[in-house]
C-alpha positions in Angstrom: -235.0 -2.7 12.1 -232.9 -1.5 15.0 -229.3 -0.4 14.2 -226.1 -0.1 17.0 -222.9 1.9 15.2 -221.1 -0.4 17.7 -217.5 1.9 16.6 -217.3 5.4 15.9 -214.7 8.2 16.6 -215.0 12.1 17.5 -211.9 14.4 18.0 -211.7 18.4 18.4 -209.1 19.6 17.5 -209.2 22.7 19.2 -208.6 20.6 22.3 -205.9 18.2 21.5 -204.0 17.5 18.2 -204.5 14.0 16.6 -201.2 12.9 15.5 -201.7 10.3 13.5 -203.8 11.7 10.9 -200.7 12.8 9.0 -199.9 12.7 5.3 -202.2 13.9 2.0 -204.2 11.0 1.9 -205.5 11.5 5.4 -206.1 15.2 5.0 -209.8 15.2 5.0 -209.8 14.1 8.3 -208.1 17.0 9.7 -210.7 18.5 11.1 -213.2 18.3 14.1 -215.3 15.5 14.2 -218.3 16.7 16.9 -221.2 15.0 18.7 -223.7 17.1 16.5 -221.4 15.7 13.0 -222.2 12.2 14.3 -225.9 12.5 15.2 -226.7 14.1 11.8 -225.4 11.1 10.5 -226.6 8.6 12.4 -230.0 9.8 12.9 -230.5 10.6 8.9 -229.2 6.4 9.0 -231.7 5.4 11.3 -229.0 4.5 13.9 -230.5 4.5 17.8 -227.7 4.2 19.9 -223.6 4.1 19.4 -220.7 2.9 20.7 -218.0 5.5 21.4 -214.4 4.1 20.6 -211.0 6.1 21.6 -208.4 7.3 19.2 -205.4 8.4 21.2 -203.4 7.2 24.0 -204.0 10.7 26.2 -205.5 9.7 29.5 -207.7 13.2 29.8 -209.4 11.8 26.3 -211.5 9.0 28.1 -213.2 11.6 30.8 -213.6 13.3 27.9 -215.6 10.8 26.3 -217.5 9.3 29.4 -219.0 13.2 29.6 -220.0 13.3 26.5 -221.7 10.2 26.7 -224.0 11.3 30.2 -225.0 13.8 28.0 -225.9 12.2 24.9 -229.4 10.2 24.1 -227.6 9.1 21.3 -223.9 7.5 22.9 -224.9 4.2 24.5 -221.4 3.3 25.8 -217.5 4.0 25.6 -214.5 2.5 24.8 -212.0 3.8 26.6 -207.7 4.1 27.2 -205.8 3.4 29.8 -202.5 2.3 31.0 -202.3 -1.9 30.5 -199.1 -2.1 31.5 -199.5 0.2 35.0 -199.0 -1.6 37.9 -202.4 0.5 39.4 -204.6 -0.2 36.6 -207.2 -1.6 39.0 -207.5 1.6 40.8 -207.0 3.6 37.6 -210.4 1.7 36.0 -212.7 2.7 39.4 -211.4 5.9 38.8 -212.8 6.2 35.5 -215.7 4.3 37.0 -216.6 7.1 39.5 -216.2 10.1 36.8 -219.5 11.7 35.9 -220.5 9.3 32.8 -218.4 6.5 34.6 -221.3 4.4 34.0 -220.9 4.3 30.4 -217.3 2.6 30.0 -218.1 -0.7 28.8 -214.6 -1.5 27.3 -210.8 -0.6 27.1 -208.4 -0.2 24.1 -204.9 0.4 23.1 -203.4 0.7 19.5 -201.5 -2.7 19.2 -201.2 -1.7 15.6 -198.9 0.3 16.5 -196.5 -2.0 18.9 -193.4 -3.0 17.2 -193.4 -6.5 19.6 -195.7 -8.4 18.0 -196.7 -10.6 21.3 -197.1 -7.4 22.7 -200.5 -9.0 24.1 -198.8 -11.5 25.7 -196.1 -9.4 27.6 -196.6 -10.6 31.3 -197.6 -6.5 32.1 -200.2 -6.4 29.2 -202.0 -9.8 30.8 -202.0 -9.3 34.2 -203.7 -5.4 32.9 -205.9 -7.8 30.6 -207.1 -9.5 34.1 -207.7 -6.4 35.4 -210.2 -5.4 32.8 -211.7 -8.7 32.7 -212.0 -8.3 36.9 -213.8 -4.5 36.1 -216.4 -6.3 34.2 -215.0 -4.7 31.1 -214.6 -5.5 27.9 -211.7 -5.5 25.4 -211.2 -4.4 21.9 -208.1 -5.8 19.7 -207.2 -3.3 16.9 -204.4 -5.2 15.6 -203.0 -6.0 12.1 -203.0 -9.5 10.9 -199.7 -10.3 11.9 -200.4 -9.6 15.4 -203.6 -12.0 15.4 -201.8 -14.9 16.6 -200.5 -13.3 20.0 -204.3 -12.1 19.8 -205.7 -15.7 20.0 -202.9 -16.6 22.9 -203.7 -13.7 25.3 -207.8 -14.6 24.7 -206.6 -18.2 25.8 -204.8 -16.8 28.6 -207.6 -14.4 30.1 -211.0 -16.8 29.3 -213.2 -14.5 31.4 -212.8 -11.4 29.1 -214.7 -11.0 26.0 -212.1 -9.3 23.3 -213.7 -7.5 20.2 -211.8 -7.6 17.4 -212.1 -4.4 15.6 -212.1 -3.7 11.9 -212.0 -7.7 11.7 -208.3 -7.5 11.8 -207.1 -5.1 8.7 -207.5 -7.6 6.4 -205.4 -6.3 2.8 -208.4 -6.0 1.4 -206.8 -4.0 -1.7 -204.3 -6.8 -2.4 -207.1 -9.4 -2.4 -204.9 -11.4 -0.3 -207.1 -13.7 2.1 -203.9 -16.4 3.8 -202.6 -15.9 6.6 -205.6 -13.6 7.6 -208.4 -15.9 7.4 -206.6 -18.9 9.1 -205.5 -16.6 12.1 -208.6 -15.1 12.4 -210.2 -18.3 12.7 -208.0 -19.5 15.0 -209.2 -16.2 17.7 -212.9 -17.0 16.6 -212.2 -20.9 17.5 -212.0 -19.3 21.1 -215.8 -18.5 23.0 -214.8 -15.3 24.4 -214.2 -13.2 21.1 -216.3 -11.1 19.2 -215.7 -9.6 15.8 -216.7 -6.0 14.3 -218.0 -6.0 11.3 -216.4 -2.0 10.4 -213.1 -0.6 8.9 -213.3 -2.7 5.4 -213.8 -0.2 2.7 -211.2 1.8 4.0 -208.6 -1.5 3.8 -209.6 -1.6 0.2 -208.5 0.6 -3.0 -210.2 4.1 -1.4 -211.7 5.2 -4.6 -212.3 2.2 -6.9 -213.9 -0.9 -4.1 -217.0 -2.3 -4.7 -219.1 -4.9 -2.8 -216.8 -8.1 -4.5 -214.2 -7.2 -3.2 -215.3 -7.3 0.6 -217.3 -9.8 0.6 -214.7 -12.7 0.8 -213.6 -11.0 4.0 -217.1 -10.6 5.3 -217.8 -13.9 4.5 -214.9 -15.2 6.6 -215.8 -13.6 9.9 -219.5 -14.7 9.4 -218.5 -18.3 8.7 -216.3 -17.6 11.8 -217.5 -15.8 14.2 -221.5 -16.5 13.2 -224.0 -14.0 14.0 -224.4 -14.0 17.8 -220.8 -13.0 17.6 -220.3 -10.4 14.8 -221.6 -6.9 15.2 -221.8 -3.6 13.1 -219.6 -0.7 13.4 -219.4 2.5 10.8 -215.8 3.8 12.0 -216.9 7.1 11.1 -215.5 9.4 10.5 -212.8 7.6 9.2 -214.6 5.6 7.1 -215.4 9.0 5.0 -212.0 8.3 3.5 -213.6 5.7 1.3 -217.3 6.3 2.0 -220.2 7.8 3.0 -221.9 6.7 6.3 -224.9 6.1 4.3 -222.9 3.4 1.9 -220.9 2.2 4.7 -225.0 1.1 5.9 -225.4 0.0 2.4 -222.8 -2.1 1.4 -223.2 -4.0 4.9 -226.6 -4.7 4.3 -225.7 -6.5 1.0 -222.9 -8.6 2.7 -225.3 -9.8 5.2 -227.8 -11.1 2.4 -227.2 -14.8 3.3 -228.4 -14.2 6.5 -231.8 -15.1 8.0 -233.6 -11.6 9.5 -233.1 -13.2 13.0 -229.5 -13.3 11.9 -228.8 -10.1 10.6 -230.7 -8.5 13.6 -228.0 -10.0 15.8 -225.2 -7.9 13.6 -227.2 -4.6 13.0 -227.9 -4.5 17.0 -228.3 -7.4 19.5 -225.0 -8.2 19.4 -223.4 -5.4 20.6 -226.5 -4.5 22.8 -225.0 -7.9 24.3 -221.6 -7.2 25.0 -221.3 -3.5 25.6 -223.9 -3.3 27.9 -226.4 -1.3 25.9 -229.0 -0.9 28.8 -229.6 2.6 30.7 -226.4 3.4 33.0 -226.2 3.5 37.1 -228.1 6.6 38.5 -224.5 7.8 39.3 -223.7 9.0 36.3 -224.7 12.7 35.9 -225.5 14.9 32.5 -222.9 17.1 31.9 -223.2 20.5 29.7 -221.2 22.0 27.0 -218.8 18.5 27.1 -215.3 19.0 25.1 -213.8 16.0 23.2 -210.5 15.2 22.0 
């Protein structure tokens, strides 16, 4: 069985602080998180290829990342930052484009979460950047919280030709057991044929040290009745995810939420879907190995 880590992280922090990883609870993840952490795990998982996702809003961290990835048999494709709102966006993606690794950006994302406007999507700046992704042939990935799933579902009406991936399948509160309003706005996006939903980030919305399998699986089986197969994909969010689990149980307890499924089915989540929409084929001749890449 093939297997895509369609979201992962890596930060060093001796080249840039990450802020948000603040407070006791988050402690364990104030360290470095390097390429060689992420292929001991993956490899020892049987993972073949990844998918690279950012973590701050620093412009220097995506040429970071798209270096890393030339020289990585392991880093399939990056999700990258950059400005929605900036009136030169355009120019700003072929930029990133040209870089050494260019080849390998396959998407864009920004920390809605953190937007106090909760129709920050729809903001006039934010769609006309949207367009511009869509126009880069470019994915995008949503990491919003459930209140902001709504505005979600209006800015994927608005833009048709982009393909957004929601990540973490919306921070469900998994460790309130709550499912409404969640599940009725996430159907809502998944109503739309442009969205795609990662399967990732759900152990760490539960209770960190007592969740089991139960209580996921009403959220998994919500974005599977949703979404369906063809439109649902892995992702470990390591190292976050470490918070609450191991990689090797992340792999596990996704394996037994996808039970129900046929093996054509559950091929499509462990790997063909995100093979599909991030592009998961070798990159333009342009982009160059790099040695000795830095991350952030």
């Amino acid at each position: 069985m093939t297997i895509i880590d369609a979201h992962h992280h890596l930060w060093d922090l001796d080249v840039r602080d990450q802020e948000w990883i603040e407070g006791p609870e988050l402690a364990p993840l104030r360290r470095s998180f390097l390429h060689h952490d992420l292929e001991a795990e993956a490899r020892e998982a049987g993972v073949s290829a990844t998918v690279l996702v950012q973590t701050v809003t620093v412009a220097e961290e995506t040429p970071e990342f798209l270096a890393l990835a030339a020289a990585s048999d392991l880093i399939g494709a990056v999700v990258g930052w950059t400005d929605l709102t900036s009136p030169g966006i355009a120019d700003e993606l072929a930029q990133l484009r040209s870089l050494p690794g260019g080849g390998f950006l396959r998407g864009i994302r920004h920390q809605v979460q953190g937007e106090a406007d909760p129709d920050w999507l729809t903001r006039p700046e934010v769609l006309r950047g949207l367009r511009a992704v869509a126009a880069a042939g470019l994915v995008y990935d949503l990491l919003v919280l459930p209140h902001q799933l709504s505005a979600a579902t209006r800015a994927a009406a608005a833009v048709p030709g982009l393909t957004f991936v929601l990540d973490h399948l919306g921070k469900p509160p998994i460790a309130s057991g709550e499912l409404e309003p969640w599940a009725g706005r996430v159907r809502e996006l998944a109503a739309l044929p442009n969205t795609v939903c990662k399967l990732s980030g759900m152990a760490t919305e539960a209770d960190w040290r007592s969740w089991t399998v139960r209580d996921l699986r009403p959220y998994a089986d919500t974005v599977q009745d949703a979404f369906g197969p063809r439109r649902l994909m892995f992702g470990s969010d390591w190292p976050v995810s470490t918070l609450a689990a191991s990689y090797g149980e992340v792999l596990d307890f996704t394996g037994e939420l996808l039970t129900a499924l046929t093996p054509v089915e559950r091929d499509e989540v462990w790997a063909r879907t995100a093979r599909r929409v991030y592009r998961l084929t070798p990159v333009a001749a342009s982009a160059q190995p790099v040695t000795s890449p830095r991350t952030g």
